[in-house]
C-alpha positions, 0 to 999 in steps of 0.5 A: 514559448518553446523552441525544438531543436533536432534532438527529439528529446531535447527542448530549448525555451527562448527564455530558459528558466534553467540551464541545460547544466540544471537540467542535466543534474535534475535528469541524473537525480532521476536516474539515480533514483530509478530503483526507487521509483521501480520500488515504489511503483511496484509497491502502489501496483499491489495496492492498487487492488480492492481486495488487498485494500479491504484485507488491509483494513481489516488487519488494520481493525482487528489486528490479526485474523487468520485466513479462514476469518478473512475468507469469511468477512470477505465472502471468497475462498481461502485460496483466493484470500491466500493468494492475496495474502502471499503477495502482501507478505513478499512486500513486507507489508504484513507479516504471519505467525503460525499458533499451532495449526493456524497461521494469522496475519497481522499488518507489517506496520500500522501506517499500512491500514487504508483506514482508521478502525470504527470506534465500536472495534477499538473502543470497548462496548458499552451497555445502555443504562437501566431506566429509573 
């Protein structure tokens, strides 16, 4: 049960499981750690959208592909793939290099594909034996 006091942010419990000398630590530890949660916020913010997602994995699978590509498999504009793209590299989460005219986008690191590829884009194909 709890107990309010006459700081609005401040609850007392009957029986405390903490003291407030733990609780004042456990709030510095937030404090302390506050551009780390602004980062990390930021960082789930700009995966929260389905299209970066979706070009993520497709980076995840294919390895690098250039915007054109991506444009093409994701049925938008360049520019509108662009964009995406842009906001991905500020992050560090992919990374871009330029093959002469083209620029292709690769993942910054593996762990940021959505998705594991399918078999048939990481595994080499097969043909089906001839009959007897």
């Amino acid at each position: 049960m709890k107990r309010y006091s006459s700081d609005p942010l401040r609850i007392e419990c009957i029986a405390p499981d903490r003291t407030p000398e733990d609780l004042e630590c456990l709030r510095e530890e937030l404090n302390r750690c506050r551009e780390l949660f602004r980062d990390l916020a930021e960082r789930h913010a700009l995966l929260a959208s389905e299209t970066r997602l979706k070009i993520l994995s497709l980076l995840g699978c294919a390895g690098e592909l250039c915007v054109c590509d991506l444009a093409t498999v994701l049925e938008m504009t360049p520019a509108a793939v662009s964009q995406h793209l842009s906001r991905l590299r500020t992050a560090g989460i992919v990374h871009a290099r330029r093959d002469g005219m083209t620029i292709y986008y690769g993942l910054s690191s593996p762990e940021w594909s959505p998705l594991a590829p399918p078999p048939e884009l990481t595994q080499p194909s097969r043909q089906p034996e001839e009959a007897s």
